[in-house]
N, C-alpha and C positions, 0 to 999 in steps of 0.2 A: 704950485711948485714947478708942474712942466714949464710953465710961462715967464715964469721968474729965470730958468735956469734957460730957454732960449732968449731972452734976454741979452742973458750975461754969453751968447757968443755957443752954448751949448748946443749939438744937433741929434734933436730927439728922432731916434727910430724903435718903428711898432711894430707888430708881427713876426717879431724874430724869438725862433729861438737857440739859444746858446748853445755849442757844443762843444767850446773850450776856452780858455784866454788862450792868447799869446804873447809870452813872455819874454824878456831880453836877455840875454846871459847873466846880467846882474839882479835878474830876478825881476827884473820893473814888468807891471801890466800893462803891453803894449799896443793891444788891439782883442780883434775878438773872433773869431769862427764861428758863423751862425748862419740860422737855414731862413729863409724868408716864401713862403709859398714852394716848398722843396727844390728849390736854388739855394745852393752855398754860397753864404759872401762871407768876404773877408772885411773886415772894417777896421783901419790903424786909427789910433788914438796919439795925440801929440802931449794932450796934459792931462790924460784919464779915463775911465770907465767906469760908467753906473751903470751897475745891476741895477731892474726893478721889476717885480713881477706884477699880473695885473687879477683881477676877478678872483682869488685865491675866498675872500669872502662867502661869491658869490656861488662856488664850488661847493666850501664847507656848508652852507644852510642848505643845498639841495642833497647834500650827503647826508645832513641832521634830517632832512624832509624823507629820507628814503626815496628821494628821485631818480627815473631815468632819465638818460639823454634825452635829447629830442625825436619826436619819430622814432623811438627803438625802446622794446621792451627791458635793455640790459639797464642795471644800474647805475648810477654815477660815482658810487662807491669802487664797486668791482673793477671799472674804467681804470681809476686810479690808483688802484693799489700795489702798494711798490714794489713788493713781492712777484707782481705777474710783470715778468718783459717778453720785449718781443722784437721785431725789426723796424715798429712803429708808433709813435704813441698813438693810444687806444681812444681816447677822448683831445675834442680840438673845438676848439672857437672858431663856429661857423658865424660868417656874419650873414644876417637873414637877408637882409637885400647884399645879396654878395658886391666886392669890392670892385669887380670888374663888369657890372651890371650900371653901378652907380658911375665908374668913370665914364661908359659909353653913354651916360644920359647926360652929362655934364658933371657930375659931383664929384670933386677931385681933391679936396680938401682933406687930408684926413685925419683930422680933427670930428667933422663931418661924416665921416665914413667910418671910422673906428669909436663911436660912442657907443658907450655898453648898453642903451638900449638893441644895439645893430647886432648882440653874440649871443648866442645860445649855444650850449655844448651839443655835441653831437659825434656822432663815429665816425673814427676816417674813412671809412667806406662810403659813408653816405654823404661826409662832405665835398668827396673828392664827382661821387655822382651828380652833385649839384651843378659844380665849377661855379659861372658866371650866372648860369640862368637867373632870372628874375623870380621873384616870387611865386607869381601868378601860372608862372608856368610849372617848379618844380613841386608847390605845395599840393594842390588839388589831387596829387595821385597820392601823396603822403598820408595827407587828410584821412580821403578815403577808404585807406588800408585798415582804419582803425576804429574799436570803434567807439559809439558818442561816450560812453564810460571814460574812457581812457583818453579822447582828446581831451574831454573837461579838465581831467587829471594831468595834463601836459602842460595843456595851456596854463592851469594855477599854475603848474611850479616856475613854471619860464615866464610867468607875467606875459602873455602875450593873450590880447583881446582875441576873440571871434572876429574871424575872416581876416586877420590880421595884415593877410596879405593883396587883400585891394585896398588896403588905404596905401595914402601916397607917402613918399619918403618923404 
């Protein structure tokens, strides 16, 4: 679908999320207000705007699984429930070789860089502790913290092999 619709002249952007339309006095949808790595952008639209969300799936089966996050003993459930607000969302798509790790190595595509092997939900605290680092360097203290009970129990839920993080991207 994405491929079809760049195709036809469409310009797909990822990581964003939405914080309002912007509309014209006649009511028309004419752009968007959205936050991209906690940068506001603005984005005007000439003939339209798609909505689409992404991993919603991937959220619901670890909420049926009774998952945590990644690295943190809180649920994924409790993360998202709509009822609790706050000044930020609670749960976030980390990508595991962060996106700014991958462009200083060459990887720039992101295509490449946003495949849903690369996200695992995680707390904005611990994402934001991450930033860019590489794997190898923020996991091992992660790891660590925890123990082999509970990483076995991570790793199933997030699909992610042993030592995950020395293999290569």
């Amino acid at each position: 679908m994405v491929d079809t619709a760049i195709a036809a002249g469409v310009r797909a952007l990822y990581d964003m999320r939405v914080q309002s339309l912007i509309v014209d006095p006649g009511g028309a949808v004419v752009g968007v207000l959205a936050r991209q790595y906690g940068t506001e952008v603005t984005i005007r639209a000439r003939r339209g705007v798609v909505l689409a969300t992404g991993s919603f799936a991937y959220n619901a089966s670890l909420i049926k699984l009774d998952a945590c996050a990644l690295y943190s003993p809180v649920k994924i459930a409790s993360l998202v429930d709509p009822a609790v607000k706050g000044t930020k969302v609670a749960l976030e798509r980390h990508h595991l070789f962060p996106r700014a790790h991958l462009e200083e190595t060459g990887i720039r595509e992101l295509k490449k860089i946003n495949q849903i092997a690369n996200f695992a939900p995680v707390e904005w605290p611990e994402n934001i502790r991450i930033g860019k680092k590489q794997p190898s360097a923020y996991v091992p203290p992660l790891d660590a913290a925890i123990s082999a009970e509970k990483r076995t129990e991570l790793y199933f839920w997030h699909a992610l092999p042993h030592l995950w993080w020395e293999m290569p991207y």
